[in-house]
N, CA and C of each residue as an Amber inpcrd file, in Angstrom:
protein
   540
   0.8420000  -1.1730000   0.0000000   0.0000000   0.0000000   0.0000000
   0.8940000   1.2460000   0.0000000   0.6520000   2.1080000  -0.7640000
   1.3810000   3.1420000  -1.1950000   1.4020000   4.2720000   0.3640000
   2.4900000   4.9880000   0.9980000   2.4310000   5.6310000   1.7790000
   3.0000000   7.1020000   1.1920000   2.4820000   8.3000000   1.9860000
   3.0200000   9.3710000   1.9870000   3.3880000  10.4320000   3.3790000
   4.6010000  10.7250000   3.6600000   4.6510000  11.5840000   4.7480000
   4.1820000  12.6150000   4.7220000   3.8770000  13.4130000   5.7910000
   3.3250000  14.4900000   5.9590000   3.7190000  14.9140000   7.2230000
   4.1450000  16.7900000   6.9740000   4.7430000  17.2930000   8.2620000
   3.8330000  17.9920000   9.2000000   3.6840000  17.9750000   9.9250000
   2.5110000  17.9300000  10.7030000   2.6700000  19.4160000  12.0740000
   2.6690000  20.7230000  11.5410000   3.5860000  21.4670000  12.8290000
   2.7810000  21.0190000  14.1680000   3.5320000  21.1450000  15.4830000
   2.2150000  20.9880000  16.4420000   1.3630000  21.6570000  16.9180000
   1.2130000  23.0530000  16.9840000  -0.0310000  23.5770000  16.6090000
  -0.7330000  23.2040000  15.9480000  -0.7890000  22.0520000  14.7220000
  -1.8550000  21.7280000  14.0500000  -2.1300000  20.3860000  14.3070000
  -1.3220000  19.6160000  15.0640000  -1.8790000  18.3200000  15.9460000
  -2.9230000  18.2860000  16.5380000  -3.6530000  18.8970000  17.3960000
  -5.0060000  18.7030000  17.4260000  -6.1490000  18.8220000  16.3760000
  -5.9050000  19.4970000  15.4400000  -6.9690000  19.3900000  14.4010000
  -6.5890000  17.8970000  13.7570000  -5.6760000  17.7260000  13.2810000
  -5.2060000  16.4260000  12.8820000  -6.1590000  15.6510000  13.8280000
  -5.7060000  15.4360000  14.7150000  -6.3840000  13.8400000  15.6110000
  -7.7780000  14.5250000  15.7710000  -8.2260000  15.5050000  15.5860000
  -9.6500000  15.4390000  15.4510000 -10.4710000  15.1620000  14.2420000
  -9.7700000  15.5060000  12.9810000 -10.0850000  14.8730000  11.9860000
 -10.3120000  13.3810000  11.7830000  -9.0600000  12.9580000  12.2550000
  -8.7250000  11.4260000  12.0840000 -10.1920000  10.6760000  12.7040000
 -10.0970000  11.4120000  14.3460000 -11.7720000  10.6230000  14.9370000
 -13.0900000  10.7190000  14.6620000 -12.8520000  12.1760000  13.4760000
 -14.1880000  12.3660000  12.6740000 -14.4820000  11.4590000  11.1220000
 -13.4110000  11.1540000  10.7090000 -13.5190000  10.7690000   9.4820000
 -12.9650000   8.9030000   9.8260000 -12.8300000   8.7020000  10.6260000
 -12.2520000   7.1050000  11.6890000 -10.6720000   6.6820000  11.3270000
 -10.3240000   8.0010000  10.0160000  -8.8480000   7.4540000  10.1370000
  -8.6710000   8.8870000   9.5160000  -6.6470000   9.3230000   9.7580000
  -6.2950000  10.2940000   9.5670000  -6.3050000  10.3650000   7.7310000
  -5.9360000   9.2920000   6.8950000  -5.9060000   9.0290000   5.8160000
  -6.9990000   9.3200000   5.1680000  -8.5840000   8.9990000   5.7460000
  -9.5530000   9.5960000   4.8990000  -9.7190000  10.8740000   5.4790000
  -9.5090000  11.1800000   6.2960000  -9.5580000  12.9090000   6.5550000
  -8.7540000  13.6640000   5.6920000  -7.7870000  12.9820000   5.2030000
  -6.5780000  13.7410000   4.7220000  -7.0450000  13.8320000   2.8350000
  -7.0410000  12.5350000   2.4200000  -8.2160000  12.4230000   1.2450000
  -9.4530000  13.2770000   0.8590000  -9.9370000  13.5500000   1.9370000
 -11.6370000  14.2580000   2.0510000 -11.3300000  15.7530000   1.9040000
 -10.1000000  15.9950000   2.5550000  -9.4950000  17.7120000   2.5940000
  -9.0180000  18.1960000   1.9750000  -8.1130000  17.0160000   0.8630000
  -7.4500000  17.5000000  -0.6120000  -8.7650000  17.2990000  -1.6380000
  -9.3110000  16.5980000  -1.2820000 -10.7650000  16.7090000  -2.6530000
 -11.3900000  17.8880000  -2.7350000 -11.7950000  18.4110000  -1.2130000
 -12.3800000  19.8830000  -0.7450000 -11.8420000  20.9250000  -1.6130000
 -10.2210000  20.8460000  -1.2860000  -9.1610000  21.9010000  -1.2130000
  -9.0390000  21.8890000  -2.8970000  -9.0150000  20.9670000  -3.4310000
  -8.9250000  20.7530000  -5.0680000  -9.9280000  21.3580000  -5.6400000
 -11.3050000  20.7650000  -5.4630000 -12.5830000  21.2190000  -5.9180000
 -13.0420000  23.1360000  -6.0830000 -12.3480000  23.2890000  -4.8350000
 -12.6600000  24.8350000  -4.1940000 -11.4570000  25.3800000  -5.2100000
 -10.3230000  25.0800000  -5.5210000  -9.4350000  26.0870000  -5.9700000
  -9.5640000  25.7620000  -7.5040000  -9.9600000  24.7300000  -8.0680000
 -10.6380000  24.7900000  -9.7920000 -12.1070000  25.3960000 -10.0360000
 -12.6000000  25.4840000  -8.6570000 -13.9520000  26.5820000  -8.6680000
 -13.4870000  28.2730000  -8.8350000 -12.5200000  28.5330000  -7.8630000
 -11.9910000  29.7140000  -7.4380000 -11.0260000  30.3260000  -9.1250000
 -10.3460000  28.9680000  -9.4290000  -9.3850000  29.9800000 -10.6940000
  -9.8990000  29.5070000 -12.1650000 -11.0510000  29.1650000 -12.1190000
 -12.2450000  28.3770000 -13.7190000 -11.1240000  27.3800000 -13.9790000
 -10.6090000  26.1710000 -13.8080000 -10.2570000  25.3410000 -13.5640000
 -11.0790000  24.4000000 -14.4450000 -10.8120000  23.2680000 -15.2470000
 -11.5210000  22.8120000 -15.6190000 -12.9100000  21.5060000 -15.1430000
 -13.9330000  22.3690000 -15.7090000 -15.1600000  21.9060000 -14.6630000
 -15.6440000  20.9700000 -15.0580000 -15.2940000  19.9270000 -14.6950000
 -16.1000000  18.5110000 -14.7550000 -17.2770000  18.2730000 -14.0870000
 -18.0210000  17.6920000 -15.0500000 -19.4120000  17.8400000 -14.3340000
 -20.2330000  16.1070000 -15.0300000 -21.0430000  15.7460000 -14.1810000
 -21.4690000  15.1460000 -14.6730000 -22.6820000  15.4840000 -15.8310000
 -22.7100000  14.5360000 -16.6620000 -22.9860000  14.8370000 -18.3940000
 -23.9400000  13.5410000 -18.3250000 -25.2610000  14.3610000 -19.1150000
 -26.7410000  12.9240000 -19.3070000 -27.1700000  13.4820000 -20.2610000
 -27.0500000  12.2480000 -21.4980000 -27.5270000  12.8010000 -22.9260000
 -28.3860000  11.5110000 -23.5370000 -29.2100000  12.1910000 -23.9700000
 -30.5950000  11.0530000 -25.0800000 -30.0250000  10.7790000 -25.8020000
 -29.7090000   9.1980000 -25.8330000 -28.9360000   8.9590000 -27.4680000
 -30.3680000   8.0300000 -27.7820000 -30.3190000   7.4900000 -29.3230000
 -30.9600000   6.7460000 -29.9570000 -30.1860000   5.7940000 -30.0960000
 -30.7400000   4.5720000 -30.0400000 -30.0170000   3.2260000 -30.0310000
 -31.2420000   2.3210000 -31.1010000 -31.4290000   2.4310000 -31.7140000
 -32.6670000   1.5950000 -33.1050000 -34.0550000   2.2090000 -31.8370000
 -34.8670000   1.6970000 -31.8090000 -36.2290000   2.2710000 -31.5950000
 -36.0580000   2.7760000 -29.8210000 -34.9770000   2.7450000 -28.9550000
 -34.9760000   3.0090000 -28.0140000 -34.2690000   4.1100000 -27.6010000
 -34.6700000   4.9530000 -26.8590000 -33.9830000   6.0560000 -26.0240000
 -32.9010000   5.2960000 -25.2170000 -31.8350000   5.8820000 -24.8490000
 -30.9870000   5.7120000 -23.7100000 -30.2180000   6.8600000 -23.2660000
 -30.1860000   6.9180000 -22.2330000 -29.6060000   7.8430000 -20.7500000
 -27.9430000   7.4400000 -21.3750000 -27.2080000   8.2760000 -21.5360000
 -25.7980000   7.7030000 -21.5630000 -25.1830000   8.9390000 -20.8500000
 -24.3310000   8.6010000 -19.4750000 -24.1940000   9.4490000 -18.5440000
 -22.9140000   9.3530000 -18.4100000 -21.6830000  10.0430000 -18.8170000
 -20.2380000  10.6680000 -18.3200000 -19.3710000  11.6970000 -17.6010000
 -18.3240000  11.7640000 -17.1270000 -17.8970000  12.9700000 -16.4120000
 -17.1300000  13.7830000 -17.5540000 -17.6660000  14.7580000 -17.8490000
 -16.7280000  15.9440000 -18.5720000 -17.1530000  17.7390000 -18.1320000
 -16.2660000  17.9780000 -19.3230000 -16.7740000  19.4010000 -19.6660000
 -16.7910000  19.8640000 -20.8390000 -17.7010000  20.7470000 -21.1050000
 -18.0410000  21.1990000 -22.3530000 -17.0710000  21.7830000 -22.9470000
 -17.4780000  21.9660000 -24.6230000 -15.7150000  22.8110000 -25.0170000
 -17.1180000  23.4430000 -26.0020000 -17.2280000  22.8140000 -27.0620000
 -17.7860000  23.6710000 -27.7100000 -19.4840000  22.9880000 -28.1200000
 -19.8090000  24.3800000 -28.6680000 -21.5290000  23.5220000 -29.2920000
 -21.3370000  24.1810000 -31.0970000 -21.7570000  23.8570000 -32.0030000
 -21.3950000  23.5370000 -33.1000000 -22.7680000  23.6380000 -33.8770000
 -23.3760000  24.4610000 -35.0620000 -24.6880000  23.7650000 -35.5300000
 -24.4270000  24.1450000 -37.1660000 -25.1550000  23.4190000 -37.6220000
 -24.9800000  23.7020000 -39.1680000 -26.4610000  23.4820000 -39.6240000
 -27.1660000  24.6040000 -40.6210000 -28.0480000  24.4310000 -41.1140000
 -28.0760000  24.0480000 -42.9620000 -28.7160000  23.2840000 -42.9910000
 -28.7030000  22.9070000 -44.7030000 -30.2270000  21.9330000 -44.6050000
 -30.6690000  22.5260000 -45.6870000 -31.8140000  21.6960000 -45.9840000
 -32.9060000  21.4650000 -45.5060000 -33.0570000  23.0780000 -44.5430000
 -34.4390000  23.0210000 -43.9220000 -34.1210000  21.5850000 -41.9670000
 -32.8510000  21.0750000 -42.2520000 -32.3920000  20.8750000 -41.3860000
 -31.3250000  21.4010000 -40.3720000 -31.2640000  20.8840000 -38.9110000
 -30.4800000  21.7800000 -38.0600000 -29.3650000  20.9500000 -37.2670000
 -28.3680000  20.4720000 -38.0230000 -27.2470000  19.7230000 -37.0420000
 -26.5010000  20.2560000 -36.1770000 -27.1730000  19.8900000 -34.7030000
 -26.3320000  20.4270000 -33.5170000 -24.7520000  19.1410000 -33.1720000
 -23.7950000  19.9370000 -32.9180000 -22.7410000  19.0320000 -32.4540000
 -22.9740000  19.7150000 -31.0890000 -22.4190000  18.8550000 -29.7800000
 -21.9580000  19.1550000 -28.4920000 -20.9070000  18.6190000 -28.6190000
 -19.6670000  19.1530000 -27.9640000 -18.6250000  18.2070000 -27.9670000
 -18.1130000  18.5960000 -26.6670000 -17.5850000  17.6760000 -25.8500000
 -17.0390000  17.3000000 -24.4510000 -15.9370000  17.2340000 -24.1510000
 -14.7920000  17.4450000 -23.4070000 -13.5300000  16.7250000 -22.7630000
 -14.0620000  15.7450000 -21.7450000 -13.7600000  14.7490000 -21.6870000
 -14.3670000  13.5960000 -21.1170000 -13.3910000  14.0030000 -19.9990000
 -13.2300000  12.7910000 -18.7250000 -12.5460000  12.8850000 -17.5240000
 -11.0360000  12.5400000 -17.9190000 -11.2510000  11.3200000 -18.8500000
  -9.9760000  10.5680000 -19.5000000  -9.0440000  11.2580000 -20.3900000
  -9.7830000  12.1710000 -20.8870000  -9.1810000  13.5390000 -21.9810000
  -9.4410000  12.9020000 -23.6100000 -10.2450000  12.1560000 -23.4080000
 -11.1820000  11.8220000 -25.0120000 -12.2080000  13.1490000 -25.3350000
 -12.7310000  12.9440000 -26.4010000 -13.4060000  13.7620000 -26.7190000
 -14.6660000  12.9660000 -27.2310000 -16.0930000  13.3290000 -26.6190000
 -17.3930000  12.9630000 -26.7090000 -17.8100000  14.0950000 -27.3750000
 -18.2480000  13.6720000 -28.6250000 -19.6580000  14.5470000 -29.9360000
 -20.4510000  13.7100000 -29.6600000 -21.5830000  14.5350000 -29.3110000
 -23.2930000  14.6470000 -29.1950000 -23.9530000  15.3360000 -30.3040000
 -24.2910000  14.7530000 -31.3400000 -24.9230000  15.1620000 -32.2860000
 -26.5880000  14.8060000 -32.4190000 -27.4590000  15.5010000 -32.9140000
 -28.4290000  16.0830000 -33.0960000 -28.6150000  16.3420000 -34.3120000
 -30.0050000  15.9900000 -34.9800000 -30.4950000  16.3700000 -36.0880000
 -32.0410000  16.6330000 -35.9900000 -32.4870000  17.6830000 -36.1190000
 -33.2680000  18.2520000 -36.2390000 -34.0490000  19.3210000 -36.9280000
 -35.2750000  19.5700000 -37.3770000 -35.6870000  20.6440000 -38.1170000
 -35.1650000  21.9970000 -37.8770000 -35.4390000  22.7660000 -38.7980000
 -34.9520000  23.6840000 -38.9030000 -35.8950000  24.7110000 -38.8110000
 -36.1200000  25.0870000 -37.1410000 -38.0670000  26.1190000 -36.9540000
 -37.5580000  27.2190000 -37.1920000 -36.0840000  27.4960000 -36.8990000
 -36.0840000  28.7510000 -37.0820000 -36.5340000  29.8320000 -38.6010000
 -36.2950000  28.5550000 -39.8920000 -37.0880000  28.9890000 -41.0490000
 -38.3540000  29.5830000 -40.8840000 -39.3080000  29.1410000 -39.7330000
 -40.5550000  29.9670000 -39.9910000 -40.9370000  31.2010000 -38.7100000
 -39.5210000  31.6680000 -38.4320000 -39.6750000  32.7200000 -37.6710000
 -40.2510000  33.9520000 -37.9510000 -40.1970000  34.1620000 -38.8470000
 -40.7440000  35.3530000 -40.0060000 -42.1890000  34.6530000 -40.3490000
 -43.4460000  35.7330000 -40.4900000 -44.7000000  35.0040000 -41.3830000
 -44.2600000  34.9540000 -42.9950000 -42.8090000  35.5170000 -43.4190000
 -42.4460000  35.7340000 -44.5680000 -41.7760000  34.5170000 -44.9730000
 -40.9900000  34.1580000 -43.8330000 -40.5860000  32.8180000 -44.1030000
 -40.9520000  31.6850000 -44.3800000 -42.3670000  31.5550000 -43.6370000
 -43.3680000  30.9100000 -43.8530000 -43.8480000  30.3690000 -45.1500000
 -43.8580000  30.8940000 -45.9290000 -44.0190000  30.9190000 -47.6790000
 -42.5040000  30.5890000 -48.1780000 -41.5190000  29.9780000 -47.8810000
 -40.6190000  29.2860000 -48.2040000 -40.7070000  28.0110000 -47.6530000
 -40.8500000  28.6470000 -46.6690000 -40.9110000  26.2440000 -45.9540000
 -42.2140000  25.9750000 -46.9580000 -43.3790000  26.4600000 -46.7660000
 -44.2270000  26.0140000 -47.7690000 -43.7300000  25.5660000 -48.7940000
 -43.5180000  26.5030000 -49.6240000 -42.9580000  26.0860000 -51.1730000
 -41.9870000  24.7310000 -51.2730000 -41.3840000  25.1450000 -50.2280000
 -40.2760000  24.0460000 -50.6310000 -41.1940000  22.8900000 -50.0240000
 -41.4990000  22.6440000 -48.8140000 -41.9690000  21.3410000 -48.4730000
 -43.4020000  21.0810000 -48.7720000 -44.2760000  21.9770000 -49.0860000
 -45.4650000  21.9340000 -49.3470000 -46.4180000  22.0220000 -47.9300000
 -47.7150000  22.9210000 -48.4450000 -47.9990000  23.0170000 -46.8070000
 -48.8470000  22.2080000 -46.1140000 -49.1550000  21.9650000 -44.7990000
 -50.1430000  20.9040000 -43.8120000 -50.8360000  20.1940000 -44.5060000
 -51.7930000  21.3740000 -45.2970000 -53.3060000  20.9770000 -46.0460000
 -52.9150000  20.0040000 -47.6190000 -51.8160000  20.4550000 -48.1440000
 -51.4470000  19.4480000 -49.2360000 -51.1030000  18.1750000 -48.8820000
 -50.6350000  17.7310000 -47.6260000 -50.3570000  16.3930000 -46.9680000
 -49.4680000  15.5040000 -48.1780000 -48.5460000  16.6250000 -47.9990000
 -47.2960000  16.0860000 -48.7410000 -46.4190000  15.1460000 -47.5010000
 -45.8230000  14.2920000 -48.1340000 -44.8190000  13.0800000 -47.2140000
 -44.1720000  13.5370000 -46.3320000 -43.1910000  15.0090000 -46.7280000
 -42.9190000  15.4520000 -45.7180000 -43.4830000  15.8520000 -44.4500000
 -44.4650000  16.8070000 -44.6920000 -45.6260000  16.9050000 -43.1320000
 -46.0840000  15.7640000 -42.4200000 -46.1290000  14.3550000 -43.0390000
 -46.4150000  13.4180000 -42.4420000 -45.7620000  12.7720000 -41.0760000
 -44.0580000  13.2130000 -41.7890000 -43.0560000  12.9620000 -40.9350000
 -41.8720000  13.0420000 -41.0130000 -41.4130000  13.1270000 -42.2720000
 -40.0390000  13.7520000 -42.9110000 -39.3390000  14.7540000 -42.2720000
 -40.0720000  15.6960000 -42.7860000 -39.0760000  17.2360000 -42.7610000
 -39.1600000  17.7370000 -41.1240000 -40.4410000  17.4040000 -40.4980000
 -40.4670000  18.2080000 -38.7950000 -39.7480000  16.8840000 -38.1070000
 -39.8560000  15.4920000 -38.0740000 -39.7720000  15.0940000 -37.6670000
 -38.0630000  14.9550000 -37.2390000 -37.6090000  14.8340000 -35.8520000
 -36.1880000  15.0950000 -35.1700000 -35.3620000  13.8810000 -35.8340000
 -34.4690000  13.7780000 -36.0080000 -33.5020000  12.8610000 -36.8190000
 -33.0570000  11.8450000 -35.3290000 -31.9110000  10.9850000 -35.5680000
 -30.9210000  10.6740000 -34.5250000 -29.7520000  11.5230000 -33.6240000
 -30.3500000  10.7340000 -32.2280000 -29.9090000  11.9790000 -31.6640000
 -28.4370000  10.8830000 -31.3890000 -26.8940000  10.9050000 -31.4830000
 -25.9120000  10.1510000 -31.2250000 -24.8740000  10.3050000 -30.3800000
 -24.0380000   9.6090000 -30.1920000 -23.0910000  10.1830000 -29.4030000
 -21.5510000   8.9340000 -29.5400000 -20.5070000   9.7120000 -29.5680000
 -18.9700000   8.6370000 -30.2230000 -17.8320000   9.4260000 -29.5980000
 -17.3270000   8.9200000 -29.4050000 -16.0180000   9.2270000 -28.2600000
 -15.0160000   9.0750000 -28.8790000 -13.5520000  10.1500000 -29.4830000
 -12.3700000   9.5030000 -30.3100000 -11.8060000  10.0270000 -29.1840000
 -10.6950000   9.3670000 -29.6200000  -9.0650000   9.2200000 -28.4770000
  -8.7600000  11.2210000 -29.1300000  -8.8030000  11.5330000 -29.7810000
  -8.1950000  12.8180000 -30.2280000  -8.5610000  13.6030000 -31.1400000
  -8.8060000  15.0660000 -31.5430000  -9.4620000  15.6860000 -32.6540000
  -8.8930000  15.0620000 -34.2760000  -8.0310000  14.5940000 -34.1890000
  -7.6600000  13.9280000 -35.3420000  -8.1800000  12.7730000 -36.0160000
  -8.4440000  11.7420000 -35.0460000  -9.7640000  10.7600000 -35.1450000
 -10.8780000  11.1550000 -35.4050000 -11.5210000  12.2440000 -35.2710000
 -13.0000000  12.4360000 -35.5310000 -13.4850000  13.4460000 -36.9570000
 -12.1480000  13.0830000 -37.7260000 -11.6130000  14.1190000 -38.9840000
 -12.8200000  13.2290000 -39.9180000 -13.0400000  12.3560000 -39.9780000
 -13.7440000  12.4270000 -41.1550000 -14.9100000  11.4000000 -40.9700000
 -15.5790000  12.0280000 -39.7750000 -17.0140000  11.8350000 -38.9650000
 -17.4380000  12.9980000 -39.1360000 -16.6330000  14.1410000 -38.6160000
 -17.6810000  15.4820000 -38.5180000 -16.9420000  16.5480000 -39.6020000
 -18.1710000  17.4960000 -39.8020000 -17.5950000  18.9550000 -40.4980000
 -16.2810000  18.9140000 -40.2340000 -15.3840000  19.4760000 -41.3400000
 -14.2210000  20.3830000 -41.6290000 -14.1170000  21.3230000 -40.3690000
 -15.4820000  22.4050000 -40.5030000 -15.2590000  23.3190000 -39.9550000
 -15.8500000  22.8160000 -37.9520000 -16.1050000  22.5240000 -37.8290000
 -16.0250000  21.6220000 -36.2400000 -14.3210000  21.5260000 -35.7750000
 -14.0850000  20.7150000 -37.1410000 -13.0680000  19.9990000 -36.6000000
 -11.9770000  21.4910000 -36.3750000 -12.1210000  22.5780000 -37.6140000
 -11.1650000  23.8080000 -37.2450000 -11.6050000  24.2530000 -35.9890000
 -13.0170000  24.6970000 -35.8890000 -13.3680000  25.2170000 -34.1290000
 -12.6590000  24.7220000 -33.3980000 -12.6300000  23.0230000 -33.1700000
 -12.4390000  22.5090000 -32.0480000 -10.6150000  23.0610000 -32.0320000
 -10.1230000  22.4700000 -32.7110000  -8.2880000  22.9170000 -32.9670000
  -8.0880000  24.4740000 -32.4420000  -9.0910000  25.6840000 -32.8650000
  -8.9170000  27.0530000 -32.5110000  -9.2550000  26.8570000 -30.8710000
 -10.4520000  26.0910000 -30.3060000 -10.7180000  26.1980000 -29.0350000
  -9.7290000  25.6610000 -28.0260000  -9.1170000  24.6010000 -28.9130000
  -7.4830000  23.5740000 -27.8770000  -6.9040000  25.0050000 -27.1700000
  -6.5410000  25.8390000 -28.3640000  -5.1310000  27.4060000 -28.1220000
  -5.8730000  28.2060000 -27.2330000  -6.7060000  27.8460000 -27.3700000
  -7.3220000  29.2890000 -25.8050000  -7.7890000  28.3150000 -24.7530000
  -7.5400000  29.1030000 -23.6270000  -7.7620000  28.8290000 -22.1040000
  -9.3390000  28.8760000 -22.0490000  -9.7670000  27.8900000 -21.3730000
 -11.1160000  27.9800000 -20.6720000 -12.1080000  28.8520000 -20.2400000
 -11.3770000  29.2510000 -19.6450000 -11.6750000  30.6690000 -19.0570000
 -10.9890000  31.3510000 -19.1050000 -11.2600000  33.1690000 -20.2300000
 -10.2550000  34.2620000 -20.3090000 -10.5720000  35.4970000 -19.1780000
  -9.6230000  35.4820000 -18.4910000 -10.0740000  36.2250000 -17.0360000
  -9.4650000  38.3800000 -18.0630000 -10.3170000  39.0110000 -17.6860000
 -10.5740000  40.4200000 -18.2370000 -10.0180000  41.2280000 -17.1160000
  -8.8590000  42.2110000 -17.2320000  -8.9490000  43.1200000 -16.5740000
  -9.1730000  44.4690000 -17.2000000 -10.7960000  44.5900000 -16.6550000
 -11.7460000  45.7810000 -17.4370000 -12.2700000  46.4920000 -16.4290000
């Protein structure tokens, strides 16, 4: 079993052995106070925030919960075709990288009543009960999720331009602290 010393001044001997009888040994007190002390100072300097992560994937006709520890880096969307591909992409705990992709309509086309008369045209509207309104064009695509060892692996899964975001987001810090 792996040991580590620790200098202990004696002024701080009584907190020590009171820890130790609160936590039933000095070792998990000592464990419990660097997790504290860790947690608090990647809170204090934006540190990178791992958090636990719960995303809807599609698996053939079933939903599933697929739940990991990361943090977010970037979100990603591309519109084409009256459709709306969201990427999420993650730093996992391990330092992989998790894309959460999303496919979905594209509502923001009928934000305008002007716009409105384009989704028509193109997809045809309610009352024509064209294929698309049935279930095509509104209906949400697969929602997925794939984990590569490195942005270089996931080169020719996702957009070009993802893959440049993600490479521009590596060179900057997490958090850019402002003195304004």
């Amino acid at each position: 079993m792996p040991s580590k010393n620790v200098y202990v001044s004696e002024s701080d001997l009584p907190l020590f052995e009171q820890a130790a009888a609160l936590a039933g040994s000095l070792s998990t007190a000592v464990a419990e106070g660097l997790r504290l002390y860790v947690a608090k100072r990647r809170r204090d300097t934006g540190g990178d925030e791992m958090r636990t992560i719960e995303l809807a994937v599609d698996e053939g006709p079933v939903v599933v919960t697929k739940r990991f520890t990361g943090a977010p880096v970037l979100r990603f969307e591309r519109v084409e075709a009256g459709r709306a591909r969201t990427f999420r992409v993650y730093r996992t705990a391990r330092g992989q990288f998790a894309v959460y992709q999303r496919d979905d309509p594209d509502w923001s086309a009928m934000a305008d009543v002007g716009d409105w008369d384009d989704v028509r045209d193109e997809h045809g509207g309610p009352g024509e009960q064209s294929d698309e309104w049935r279930g095509e064009w509104w209906a949400s695509g697969p929602r997925t999720l794939r984990v590569y060892a490195d942005i270089a692996a996931m080169a020719d899964d996702v957009p070009a331009d993802l893959v440049r975001a993600l490479e521009a987001a590596a060179d900057r810090p997490a958090v850019e602290e402002l003195d304004i």
